[in-house]
PDB file of N, CA, C and O in Angstrom:
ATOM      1  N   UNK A   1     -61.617 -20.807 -11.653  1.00  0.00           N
ATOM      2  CA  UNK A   1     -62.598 -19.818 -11.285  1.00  0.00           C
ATOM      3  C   UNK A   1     -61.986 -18.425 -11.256  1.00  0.00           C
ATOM      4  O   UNK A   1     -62.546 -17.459 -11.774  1.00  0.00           O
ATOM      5  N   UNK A   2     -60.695 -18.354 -10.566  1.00  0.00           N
ATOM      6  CA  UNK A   2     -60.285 -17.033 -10.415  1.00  0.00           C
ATOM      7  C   UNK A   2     -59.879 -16.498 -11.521  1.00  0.00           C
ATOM      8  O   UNK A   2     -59.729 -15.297 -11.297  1.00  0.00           O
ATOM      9  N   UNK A   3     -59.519 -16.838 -13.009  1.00  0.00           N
ATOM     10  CA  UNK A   3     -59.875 -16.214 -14.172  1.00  0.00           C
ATOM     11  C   UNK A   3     -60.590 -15.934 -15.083  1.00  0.00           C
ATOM     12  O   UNK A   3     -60.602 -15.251 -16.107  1.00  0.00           O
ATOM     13  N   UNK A   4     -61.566 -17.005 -14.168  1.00  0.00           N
ATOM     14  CA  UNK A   4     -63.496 -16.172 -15.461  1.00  0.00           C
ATOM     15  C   UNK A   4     -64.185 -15.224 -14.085  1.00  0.00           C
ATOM     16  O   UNK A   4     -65.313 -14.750 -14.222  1.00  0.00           O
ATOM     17  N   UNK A   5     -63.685 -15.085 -13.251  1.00  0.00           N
ATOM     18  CA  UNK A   5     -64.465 -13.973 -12.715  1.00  0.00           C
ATOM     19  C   UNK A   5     -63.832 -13.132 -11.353  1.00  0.00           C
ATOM     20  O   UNK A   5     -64.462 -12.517 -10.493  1.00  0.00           O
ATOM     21  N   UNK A   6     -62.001 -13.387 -11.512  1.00  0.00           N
ATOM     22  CA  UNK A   6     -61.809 -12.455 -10.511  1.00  0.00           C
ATOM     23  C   UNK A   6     -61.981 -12.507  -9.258  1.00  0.00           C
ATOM     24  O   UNK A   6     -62.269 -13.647  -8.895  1.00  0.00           O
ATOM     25  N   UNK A   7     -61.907 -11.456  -8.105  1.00  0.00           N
ATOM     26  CA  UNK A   7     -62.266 -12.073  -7.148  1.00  0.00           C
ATOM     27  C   UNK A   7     -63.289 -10.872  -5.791  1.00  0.00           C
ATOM     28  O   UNK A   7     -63.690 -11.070  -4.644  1.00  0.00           O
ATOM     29  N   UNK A   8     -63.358  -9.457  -6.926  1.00  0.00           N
ATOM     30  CA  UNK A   8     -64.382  -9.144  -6.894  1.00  0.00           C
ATOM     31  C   UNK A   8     -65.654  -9.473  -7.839  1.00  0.00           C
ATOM     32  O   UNK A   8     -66.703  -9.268  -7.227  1.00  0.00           O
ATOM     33  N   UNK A   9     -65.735  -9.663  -8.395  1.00  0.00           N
ATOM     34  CA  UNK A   9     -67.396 -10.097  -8.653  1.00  0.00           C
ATOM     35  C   UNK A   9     -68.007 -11.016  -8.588  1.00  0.00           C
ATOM     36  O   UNK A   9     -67.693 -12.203  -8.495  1.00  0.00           O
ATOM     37  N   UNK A  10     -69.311 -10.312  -8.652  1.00  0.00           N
ATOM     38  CA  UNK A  10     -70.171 -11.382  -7.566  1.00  0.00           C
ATOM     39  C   UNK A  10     -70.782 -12.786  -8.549  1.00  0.00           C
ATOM     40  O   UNK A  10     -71.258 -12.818  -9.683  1.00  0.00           O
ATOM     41  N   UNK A  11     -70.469 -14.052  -7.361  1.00  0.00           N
ATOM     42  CA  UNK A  11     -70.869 -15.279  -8.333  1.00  0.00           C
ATOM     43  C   UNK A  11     -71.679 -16.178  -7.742  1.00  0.00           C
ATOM     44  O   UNK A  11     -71.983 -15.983  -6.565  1.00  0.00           O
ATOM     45  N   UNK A  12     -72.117 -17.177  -8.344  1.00  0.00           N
ATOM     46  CA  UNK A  12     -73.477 -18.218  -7.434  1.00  0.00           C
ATOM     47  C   UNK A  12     -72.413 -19.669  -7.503  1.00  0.00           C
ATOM     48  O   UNK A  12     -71.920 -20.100  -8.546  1.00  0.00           O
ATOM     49  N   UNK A  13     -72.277 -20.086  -6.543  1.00  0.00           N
ATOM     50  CA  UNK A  13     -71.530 -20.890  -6.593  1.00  0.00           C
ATOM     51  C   UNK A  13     -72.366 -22.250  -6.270  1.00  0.00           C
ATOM     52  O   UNK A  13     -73.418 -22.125  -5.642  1.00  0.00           O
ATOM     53  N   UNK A  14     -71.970 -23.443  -6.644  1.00  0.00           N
ATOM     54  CA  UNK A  14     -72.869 -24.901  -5.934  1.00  0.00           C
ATOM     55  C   UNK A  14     -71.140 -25.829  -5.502  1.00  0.00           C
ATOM     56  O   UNK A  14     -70.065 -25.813  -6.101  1.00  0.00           O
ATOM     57  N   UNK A  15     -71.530 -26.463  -4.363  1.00  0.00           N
ATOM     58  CA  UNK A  15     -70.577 -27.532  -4.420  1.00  0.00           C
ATOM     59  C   UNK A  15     -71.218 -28.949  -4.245  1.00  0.00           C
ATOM     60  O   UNK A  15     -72.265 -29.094  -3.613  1.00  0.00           O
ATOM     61  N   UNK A  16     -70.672 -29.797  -4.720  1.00  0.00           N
ATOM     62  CA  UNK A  16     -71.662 -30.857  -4.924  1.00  0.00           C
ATOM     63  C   UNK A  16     -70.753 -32.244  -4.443  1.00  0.00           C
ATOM     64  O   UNK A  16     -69.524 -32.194  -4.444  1.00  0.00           O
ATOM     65  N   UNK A  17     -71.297 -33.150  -4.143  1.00  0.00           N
ATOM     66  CA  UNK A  17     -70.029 -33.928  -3.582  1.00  0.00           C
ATOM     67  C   UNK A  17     -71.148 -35.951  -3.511  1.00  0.00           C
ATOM     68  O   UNK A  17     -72.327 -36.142  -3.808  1.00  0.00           O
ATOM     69  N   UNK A  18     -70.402 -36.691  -3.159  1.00  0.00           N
ATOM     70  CA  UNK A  18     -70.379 -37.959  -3.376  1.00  0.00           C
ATOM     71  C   UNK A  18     -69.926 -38.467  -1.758  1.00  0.00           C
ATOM     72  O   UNK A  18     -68.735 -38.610  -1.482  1.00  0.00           O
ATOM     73  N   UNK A  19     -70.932 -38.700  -0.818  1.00  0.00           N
ATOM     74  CA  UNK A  19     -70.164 -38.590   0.120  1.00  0.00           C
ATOM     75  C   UNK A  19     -68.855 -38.511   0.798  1.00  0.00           C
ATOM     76  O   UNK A  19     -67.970 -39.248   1.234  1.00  0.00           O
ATOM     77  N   UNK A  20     -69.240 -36.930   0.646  1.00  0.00           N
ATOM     78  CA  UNK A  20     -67.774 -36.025   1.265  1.00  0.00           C
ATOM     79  C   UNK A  20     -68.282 -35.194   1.740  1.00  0.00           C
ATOM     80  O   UNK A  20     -68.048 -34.103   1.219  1.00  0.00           O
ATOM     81  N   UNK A  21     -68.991 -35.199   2.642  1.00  0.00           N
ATOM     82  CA  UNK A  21     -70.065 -33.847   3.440  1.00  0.00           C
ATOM     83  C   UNK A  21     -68.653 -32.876   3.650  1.00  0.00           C
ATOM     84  O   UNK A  21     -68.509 -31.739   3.200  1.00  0.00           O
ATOM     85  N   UNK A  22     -67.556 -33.737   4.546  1.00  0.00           N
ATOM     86  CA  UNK A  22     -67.066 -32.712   5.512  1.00  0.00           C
ATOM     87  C   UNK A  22     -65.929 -31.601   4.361  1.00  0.00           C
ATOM     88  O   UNK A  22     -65.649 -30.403   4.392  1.00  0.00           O
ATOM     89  N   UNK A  23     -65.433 -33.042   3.202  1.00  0.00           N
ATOM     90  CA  UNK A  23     -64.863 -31.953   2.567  1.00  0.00           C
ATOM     91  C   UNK A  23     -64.890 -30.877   1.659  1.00  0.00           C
ATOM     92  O   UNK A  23     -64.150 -30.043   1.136  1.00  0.00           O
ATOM     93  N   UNK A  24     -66.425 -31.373   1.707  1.00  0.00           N
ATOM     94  CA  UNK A  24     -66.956 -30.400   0.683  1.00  0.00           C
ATOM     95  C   UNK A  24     -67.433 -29.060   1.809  1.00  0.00           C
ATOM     96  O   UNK A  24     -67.405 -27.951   1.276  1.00  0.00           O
ATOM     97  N   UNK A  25     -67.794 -29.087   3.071  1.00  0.00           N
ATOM     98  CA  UNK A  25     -67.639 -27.929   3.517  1.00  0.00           C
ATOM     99  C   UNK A  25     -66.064 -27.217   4.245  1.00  0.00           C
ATOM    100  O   UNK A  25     -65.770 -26.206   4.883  1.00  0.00           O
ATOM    101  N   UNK A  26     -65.511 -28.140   3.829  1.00  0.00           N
ATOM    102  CA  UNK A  26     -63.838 -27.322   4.001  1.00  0.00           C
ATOM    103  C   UNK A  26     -63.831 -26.296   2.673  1.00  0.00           C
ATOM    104  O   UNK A  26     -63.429 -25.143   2.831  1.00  0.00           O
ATOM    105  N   UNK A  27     -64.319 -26.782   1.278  1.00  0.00           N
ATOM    106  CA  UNK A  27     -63.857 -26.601   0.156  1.00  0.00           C
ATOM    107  C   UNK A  27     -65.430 -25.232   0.360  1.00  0.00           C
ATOM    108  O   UNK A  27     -65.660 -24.766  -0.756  1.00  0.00           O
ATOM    109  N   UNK A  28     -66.077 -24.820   1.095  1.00  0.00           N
ATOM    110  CA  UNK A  28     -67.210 -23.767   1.050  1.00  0.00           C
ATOM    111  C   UNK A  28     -66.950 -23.020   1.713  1.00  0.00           C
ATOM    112  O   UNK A  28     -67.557 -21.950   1.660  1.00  0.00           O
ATOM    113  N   UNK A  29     -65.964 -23.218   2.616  1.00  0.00           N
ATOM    114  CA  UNK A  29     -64.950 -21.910   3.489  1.00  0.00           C
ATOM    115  C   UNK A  29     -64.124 -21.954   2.649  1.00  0.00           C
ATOM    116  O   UNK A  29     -63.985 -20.731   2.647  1.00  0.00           O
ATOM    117  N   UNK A  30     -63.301 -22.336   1.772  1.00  0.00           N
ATOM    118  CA  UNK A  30     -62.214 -21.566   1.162  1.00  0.00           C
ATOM    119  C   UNK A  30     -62.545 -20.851  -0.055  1.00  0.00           C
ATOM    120  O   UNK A  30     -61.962 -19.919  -0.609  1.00  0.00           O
ATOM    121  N   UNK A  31     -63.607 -21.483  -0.356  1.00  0.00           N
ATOM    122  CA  UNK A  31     -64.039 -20.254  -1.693  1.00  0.00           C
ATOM    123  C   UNK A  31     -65.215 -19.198  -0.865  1.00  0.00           C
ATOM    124  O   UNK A  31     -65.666 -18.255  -1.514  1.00  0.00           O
ATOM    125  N   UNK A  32     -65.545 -19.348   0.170  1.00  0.00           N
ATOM    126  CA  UNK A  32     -66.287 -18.062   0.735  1.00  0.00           C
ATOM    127  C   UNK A  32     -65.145 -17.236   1.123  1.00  0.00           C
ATOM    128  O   UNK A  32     -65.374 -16.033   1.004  1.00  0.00           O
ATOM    129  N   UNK A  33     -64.172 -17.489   1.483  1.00  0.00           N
ATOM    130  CA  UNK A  33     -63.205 -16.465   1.979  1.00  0.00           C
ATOM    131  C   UNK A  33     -62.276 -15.636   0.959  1.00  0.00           C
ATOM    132  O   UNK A  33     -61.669 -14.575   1.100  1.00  0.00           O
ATOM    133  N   UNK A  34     -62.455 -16.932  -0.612  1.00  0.00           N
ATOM    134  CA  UNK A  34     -61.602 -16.135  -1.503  1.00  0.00           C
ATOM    135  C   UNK A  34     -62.542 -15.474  -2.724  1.00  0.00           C
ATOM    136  O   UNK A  34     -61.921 -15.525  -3.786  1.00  0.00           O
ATOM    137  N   UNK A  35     -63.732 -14.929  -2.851  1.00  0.00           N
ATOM    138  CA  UNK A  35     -64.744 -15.049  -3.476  1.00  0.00           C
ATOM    139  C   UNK A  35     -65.688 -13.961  -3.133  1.00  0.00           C
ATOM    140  O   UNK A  35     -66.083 -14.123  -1.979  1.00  0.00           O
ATOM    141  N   UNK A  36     -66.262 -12.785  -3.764  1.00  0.00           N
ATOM    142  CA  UNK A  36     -67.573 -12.572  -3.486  1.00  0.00           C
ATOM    143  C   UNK A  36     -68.498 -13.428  -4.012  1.00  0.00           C
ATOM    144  O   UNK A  36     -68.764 -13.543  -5.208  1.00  0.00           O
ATOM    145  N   UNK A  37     -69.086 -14.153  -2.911  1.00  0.00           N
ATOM    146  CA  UNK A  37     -70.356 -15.268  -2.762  1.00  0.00           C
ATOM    147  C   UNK A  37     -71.239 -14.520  -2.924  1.00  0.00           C
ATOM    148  O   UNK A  37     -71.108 -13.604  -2.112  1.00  0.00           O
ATOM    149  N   UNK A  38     -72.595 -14.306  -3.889  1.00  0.00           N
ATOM    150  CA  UNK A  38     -73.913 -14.102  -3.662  1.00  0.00           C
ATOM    151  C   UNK A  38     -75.131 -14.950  -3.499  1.00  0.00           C
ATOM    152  O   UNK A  38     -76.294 -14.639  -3.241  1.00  0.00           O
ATOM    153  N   UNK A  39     -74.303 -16.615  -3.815  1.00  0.00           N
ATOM    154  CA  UNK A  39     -74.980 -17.585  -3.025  1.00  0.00           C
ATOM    155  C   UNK A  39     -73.663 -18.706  -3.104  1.00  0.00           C
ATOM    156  O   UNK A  39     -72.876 -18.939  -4.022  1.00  0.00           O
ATOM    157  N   UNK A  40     -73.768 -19.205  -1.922  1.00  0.00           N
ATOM    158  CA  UNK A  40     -73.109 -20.686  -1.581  1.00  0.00           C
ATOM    159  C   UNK A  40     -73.236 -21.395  -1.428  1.00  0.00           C
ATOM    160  O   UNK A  40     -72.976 -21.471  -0.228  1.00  0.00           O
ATOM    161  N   UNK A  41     -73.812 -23.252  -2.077  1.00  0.00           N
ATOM    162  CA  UNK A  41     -74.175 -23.647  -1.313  1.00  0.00           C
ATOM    163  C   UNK A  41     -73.888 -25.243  -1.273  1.00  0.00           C
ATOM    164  O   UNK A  41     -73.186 -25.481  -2.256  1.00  0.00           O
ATOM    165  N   UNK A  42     -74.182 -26.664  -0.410  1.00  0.00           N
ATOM    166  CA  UNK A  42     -73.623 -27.520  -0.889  1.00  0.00           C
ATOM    167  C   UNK A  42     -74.797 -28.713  -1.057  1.00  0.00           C
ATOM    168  O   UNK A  42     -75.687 -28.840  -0.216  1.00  0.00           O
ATOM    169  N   UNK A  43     -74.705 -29.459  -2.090  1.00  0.00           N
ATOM    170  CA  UNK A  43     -75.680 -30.695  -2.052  1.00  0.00           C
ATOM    171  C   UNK A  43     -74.912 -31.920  -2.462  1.00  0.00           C
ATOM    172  O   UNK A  43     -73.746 -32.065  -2.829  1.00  0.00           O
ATOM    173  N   UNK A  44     -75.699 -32.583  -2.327  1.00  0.00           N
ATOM    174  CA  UNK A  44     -75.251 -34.125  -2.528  1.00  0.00           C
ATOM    175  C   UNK A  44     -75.416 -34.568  -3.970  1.00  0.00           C
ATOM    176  O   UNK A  44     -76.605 -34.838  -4.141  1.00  0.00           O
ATOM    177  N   UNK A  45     -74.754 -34.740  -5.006  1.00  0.00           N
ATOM    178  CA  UNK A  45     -74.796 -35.949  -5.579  1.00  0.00           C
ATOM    179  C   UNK A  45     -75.916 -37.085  -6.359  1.00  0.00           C
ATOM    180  O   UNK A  45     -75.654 -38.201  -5.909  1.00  0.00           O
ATOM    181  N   UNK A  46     -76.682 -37.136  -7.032  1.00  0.00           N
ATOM    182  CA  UNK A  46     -77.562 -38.101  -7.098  1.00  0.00           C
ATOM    183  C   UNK A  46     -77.040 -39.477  -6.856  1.00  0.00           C
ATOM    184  O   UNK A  46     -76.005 -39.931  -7.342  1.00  0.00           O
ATOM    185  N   UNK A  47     -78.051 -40.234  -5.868  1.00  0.00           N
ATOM    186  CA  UNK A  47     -77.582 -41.429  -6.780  1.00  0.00           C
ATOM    187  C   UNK A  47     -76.499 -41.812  -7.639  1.00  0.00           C
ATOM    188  O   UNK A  47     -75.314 -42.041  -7.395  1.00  0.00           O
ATOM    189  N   UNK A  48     -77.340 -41.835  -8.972  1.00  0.00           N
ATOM    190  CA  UNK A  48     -76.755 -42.058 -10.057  1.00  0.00           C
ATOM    191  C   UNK A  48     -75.109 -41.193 -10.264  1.00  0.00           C
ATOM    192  O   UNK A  48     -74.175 -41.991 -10.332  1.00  0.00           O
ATOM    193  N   UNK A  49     -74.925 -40.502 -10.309  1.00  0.00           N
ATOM    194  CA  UNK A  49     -74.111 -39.618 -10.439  1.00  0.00           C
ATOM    195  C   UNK A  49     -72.900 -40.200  -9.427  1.00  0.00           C
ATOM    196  O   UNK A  49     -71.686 -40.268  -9.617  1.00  0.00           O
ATOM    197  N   UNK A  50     -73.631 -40.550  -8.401  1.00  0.00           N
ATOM    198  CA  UNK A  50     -72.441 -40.626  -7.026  1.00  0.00           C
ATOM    199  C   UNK A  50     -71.766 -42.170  -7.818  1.00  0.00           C
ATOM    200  O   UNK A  50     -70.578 -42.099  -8.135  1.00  0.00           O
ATOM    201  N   UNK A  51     -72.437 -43.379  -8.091  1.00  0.00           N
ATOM    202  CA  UNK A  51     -72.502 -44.492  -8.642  1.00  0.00           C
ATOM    203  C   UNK A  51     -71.269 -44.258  -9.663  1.00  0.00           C
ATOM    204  O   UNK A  51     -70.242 -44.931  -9.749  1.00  0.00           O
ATOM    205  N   UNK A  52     -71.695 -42.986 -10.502  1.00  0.00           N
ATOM    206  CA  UNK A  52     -70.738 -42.917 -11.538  1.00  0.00           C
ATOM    207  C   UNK A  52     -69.179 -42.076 -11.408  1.00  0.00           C
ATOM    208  O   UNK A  52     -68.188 -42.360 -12.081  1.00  0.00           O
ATOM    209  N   UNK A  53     -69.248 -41.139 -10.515  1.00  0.00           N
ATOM    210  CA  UNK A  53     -68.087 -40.910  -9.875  1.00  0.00           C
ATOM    211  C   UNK A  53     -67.284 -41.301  -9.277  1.00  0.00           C
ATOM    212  O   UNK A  53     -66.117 -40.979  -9.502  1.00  0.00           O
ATOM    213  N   UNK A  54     -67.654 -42.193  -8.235  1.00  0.00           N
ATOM    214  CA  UNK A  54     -67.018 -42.722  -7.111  1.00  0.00           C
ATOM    215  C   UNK A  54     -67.217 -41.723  -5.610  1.00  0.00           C
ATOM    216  O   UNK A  54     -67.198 -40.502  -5.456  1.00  0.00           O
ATOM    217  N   UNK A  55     -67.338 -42.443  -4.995  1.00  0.00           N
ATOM    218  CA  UNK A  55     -67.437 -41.673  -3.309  1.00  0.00           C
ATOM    219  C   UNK A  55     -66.082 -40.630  -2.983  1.00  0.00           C
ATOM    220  O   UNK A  55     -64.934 -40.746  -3.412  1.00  0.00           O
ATOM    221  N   UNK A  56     -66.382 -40.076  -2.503  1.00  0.00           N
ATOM    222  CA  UNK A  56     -65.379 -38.947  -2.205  1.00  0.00           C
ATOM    223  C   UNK A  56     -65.000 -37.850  -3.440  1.00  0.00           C
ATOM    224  O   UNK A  56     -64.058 -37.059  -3.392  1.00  0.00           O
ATOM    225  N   UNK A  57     -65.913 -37.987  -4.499  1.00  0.00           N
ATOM    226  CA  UNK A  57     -65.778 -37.214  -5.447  1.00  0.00           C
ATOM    227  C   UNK A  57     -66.393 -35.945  -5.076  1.00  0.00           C
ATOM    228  O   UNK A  57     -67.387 -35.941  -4.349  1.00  0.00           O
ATOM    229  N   UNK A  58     -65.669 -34.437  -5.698  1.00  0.00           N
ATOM    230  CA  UNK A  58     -66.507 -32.830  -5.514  1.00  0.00           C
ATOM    231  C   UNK A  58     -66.507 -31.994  -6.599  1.00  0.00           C
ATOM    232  O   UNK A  58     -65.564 -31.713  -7.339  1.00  0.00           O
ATOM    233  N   UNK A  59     -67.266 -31.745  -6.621  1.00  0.00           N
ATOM    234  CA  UNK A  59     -67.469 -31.156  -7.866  1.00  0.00           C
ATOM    235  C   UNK A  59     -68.072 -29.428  -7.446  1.00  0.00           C
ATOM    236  O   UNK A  59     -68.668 -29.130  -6.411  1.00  0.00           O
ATOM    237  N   UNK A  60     -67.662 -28.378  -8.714  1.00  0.00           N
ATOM    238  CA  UNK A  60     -67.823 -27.150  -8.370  1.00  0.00           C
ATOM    239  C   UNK A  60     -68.641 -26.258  -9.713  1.00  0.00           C
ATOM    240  O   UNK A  60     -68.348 -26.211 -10.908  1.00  0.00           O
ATOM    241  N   UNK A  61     -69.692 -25.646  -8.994  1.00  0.00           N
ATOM    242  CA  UNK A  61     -70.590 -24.995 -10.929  1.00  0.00           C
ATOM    243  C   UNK A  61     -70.541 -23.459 -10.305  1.00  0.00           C
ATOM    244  O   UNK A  61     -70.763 -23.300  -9.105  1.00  0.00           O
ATOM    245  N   UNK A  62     -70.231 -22.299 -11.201  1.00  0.00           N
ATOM    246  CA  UNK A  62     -70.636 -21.547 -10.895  1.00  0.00           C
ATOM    247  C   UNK A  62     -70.836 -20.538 -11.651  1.00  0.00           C
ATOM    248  O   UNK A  62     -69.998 -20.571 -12.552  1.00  0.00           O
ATOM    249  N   UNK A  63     -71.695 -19.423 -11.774  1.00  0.00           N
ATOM    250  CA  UNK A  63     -71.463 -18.608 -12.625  1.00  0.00           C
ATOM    251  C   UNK A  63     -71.704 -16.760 -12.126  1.00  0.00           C
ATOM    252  O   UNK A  63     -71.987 -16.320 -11.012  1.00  0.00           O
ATOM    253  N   UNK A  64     -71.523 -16.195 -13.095  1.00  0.00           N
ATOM    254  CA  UNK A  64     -71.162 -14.883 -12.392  1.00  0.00           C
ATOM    255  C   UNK A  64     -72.738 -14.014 -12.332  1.00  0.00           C
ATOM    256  O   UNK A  64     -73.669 -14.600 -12.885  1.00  0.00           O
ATOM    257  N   UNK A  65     -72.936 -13.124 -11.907  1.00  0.00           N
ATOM    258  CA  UNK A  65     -73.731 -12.352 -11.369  1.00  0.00           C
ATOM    259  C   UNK A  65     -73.816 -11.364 -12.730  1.00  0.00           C
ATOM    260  O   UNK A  65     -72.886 -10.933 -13.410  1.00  0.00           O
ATOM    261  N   UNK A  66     -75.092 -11.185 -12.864  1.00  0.00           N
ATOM    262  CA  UNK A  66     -75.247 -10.147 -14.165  1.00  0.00           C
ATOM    263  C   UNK A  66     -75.453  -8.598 -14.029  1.00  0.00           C
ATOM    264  O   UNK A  66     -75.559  -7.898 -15.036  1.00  0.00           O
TER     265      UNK A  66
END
């Protein structure tokens, strides 16, 4: 992340996770603190998706602000 967009500009971030509530909000304080955030936020996983990852999996999308 910190070389497609630095760490002033502004980005939309998702964190997404496989039950890992807690570490996926460890991992939403450390990129809010290293990051201009213009949104943050965290969800779960489908189903399917979680099935195909494995539990405790996190995953990160984000893109920059236009």
């Amino acid at each position: 992340m910190r070389k497609q967009t630095g760490h002033s500009e502004p980005i939309h971030v998702a964190i997404m996770h496989a039950d890992a509530a807690e570490q996926a909000q460890i991992l939403r304080e450390r990129i809010a603190t290293e990051f201009n955030c213009v949104e943050l936020f965290i969800t779960d996983f489908s189903p399917i998706m979680a099935y195909a990852t494995g539990r405790g999996t996190l995953a990160v999308a984000f893109y920059k602000s236009t």
